[in-house]
C-alpha positions as CSV (number, residue, x, y, z in Angstrom):
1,X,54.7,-75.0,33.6
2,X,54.4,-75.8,37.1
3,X,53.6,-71.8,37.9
4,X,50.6,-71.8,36.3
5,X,47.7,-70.5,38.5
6,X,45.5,-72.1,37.0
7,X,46.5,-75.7,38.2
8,X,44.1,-77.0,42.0
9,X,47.6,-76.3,43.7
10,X,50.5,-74.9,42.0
11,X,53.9,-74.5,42.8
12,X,55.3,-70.9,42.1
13,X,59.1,-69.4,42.5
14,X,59.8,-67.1,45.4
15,X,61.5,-65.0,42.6
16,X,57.9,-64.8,41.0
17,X,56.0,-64.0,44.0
18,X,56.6,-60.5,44.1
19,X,55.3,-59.9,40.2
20,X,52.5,-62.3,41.1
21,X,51.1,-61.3,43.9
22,X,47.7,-60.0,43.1
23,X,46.7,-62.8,41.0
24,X,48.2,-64.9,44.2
25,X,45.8,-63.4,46.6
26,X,42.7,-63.6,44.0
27,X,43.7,-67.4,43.3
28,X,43.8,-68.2,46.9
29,X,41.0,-65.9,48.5
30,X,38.6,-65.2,45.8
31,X,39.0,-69.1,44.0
32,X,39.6,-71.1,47.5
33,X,42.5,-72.4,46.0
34,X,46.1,-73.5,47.6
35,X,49.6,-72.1,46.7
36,X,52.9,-74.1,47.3
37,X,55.7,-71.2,47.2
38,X,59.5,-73.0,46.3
39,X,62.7,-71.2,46.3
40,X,66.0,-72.3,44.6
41,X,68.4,-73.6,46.5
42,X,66.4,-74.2,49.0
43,X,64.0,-77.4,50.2
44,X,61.8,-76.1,52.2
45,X,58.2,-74.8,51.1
46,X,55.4,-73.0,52.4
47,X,51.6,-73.1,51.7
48,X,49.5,-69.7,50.8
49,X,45.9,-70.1,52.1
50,X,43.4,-68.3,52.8
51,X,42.4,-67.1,56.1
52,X,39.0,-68.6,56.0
53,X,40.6,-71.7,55.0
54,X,42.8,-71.4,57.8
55,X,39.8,-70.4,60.7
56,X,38.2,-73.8,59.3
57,X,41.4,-76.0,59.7
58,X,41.9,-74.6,63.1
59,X,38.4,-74.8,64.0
60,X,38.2,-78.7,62.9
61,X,41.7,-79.0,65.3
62,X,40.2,-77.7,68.0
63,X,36.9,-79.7,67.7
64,X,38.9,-82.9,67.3
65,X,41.0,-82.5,70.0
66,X,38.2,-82.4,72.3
67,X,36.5,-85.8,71.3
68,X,37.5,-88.8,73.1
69,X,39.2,-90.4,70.1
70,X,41.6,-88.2,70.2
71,X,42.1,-88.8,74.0
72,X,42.5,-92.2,72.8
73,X,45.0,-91.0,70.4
74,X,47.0,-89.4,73.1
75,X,46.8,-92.1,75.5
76,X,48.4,-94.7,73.1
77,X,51.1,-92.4,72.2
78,X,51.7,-91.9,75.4
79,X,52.0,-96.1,75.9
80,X,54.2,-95.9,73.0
81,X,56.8,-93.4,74.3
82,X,56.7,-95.3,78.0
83,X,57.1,-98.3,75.9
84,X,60.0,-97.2,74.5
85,X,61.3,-95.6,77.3
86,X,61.3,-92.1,76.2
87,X,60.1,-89.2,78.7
88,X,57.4,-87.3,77.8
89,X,56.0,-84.3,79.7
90,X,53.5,-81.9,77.8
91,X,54.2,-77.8,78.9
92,X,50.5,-77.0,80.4
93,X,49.4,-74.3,78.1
Protein backbone atom coordinates (compact mmCIF):
# COMPACT_ATOMS: atom_id res chain seq x y z
CA UNK A 1 0.00 0.00 0.00
CA UNK A 2 1.63 2.93 -1.21
CA UNK A 3 0.16 5.17 1.92
CA UNK A 4 2.06 3.50 4.28
CA UNK A 5 4.15 5.89 6.46
CA UNK A 6 6.37 3.79 7.11
CA UNK A 7 7.98 3.61 3.45
CA UNK A 8 11.57 6.48 3.11
CA UNK A 9 9.04 8.51 0.98
CA UNK A 10 5.49 7.64 0.58
CA UNK A 11 2.84 8.73 -1.44
CA UNK A 12 -0.49 9.46 0.47
CA UNK A 13 -4.20 10.63 -0.93
CA UNK A 14 -5.24 14.18 -0.50
CA UNK A 15 -8.59 12.44 0.76
CA UNK A 16 -6.30 10.86 3.52
CA UNK A 17 -4.46 13.83 4.65
CA UNK A 18 -6.86 15.27 6.77
CA UNK A 19 -7.29 11.76 9.00
CA UNK A 20 -3.50 11.56 8.80
CA UNK A 21 -2.24 14.51 9.73
CA UNK A 22 -0.64 13.99 13.00
CA UNK A 23 1.24 10.98 12.06
CA UNK A 24 2.11 13.25 8.80
CA UNK A 25 3.80 15.86 10.80
CA UNK A 26 5.58 13.22 13.34
CA UNK A 27 6.83 11.23 10.08
CA UNK A 28 8.10 14.28 8.49
CA UNK A 29 9.44 16.50 11.50
CA UNK A 30 10.18 14.11 14.29
CA UNK A 31 11.62 10.99 11.64
CA UNK A 32 13.23 13.56 8.91
CA UNK A 33 11.29 11.81 6.43
CA UNK A 34 9.62 13.14 3.03
CA UNK A 35 5.85 13.00 2.01
CA UNK A 36 4.63 12.97 -1.65
CA UNK A 37 0.73 14.11 -1.29
CA UNK A 38 -1.37 12.78 -4.80
CA UNK A 39 -4.88 13.68 -5.55
CA UNK A 40 -7.32 11.84 -7.96
CA UNK A 41 -7.84 13.29 -10.89
CA UNK A 42 -5.35 15.30 -10.74
CA UNK A 43 -1.27 15.01 -11.87
CA UNK A 44 0.29 17.28 -10.03
CA UNK A 45 1.98 16.52 -6.54
CA UNK A 46 3.46 18.26 -3.74
CA UNK A 47 6.24 17.38 -1.31
CA UNK A 48 5.66 17.65 2.76
CA UNK A 49 9.06 18.51 4.42
CA UNK A 50 10.08 19.70 7.17
CA UNK A 51 11.20 23.13 7.82
CA UNK A 52 14.58 22.29 8.94
CA UNK A 53 14.89 20.30 5.90
CA UNK A 54 13.76 23.13 3.98
CA UNK A 55 16.27 26.03 5.83
CA UNK A 56 19.08 23.42 4.75
CA UNK A 57 17.99 23.12 1.02
CA UNK A 58 17.70 26.84 0.89
CA UNK A 59 20.76 27.42 2.71
CA UNK A 60 22.87 24.88 0.21
CA UNK A 61 21.02 27.20 -2.77
CA UNK A 62 22.20 30.15 -1.59
CA UNK A 63 25.80 28.96 -0.89
CA UNK A 64 25.97 27.53 -4.40
CA UNK A 65 24.85 30.27 -6.13
CA UNK A 66 27.56 32.24 -4.81
CA UNK A 67 30.56 29.95 -6.02
CA UNK A 68 32.00 30.63 -9.26
CA UNK A 69 30.75 27.32 -10.73
CA UNK A 70 27.69 28.36 -10.67
CA UNK A 71 28.64 31.73 -12.43
CA UNK A 72 30.02 29.38 -14.86
CA UNK A 73 26.68 27.69 -14.96
CA UNK A 74 25.01 30.92 -15.72
CA UNK A 75 27.34 32.12 -18.26
CA UNK A 76 26.96 28.97 -20.50
CA UNK A 77 23.30 29.14 -20.28
CA UNK A 78 23.41 32.38 -21.09
CA UNK A 79 25.68 31.30 -24.53
CA UNK A 80 23.12 28.81 -25.04
CA UNK A 81 20.07 31.02 -25.18
CA UNK A 82 22.20 33.77 -27.41
CA UNK A 83 23.05 30.78 -29.41
CA UNK A 84 19.78 30.00 -30.05
CA UNK A 85 18.60 33.30 -30.37
CA UNK A 86 16.34 33.53 -27.57
CA UNK A 87 16.34 36.88 -25.30
CA UNK A 88 16.99 36.64 -21.99
CA UNK A 89 16.92 39.37 -19.43
CA UNK A 90 16.96 38.43 -15.53
CA UNK A 91 14.41 40.98 -13.28
CA UNK A 92 17.20 42.43 -10.76
CA UNK A 93 15.87 41.28 -7.53
Amino acid sequence: MQENIEHAFPTIDMTRVGRSMRKLHDHVCINGKRVEITRAGCTDRCVMISKSELDTLENALEIFSNTEEFGKICASLQQLLETAGVVYHPQAQ
